[in-house]
C-alpha positions, 0 to 999 in steps of 0.5 A: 239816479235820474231812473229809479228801479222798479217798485220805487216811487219819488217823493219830492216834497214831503215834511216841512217842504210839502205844499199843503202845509208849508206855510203853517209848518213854517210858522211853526218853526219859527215859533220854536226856533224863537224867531220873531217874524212880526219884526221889520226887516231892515234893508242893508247895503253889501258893504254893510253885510259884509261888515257885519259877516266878516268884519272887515270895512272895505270901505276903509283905506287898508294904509290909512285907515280913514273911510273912503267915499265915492267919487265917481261911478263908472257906466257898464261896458257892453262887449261883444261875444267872440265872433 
């Protein structure tokens, strides 16, 4: 409802996702949670997330089964709207 009845008030944030206390609220969760926040993220490239969600290389030729490589990387084509 984008209008509330009368004598309802909207609450945006409230809980963990309040503002006063979000940060310490979420290390907090963390802590509970066991997740170990002192850790470097590593960073990985979409080929490798996806490897590593689905299981499925797609780097790999479905036919041959050997690793593929890059030979060559297209520009961006700008296209006109309709006119």
């Amino acid at each position: 409802m984008h209008v509330l009845p009368e004598g309802f008030v909207k609450i945006r944030y409230y809980g963990l996702l309040g503002n006063r206390n979000r940060k310490d609220d979420l290390i907090l969760c963390r802590k509970a949670l066991g997740i170990n926040t002192e850790t470097e993220h590593t960073v990985q490239t979409w080929q490798e997330l996806f490897l590593a969600v689905t299981g499925i290389d797609i780097m790999e030729c479905p036919i041959c089964h050997r690793r593929m490589r890059r030979k060559e990387v297209l520009p961006s084509q700008k296209y006109r709207g309709p006119p």
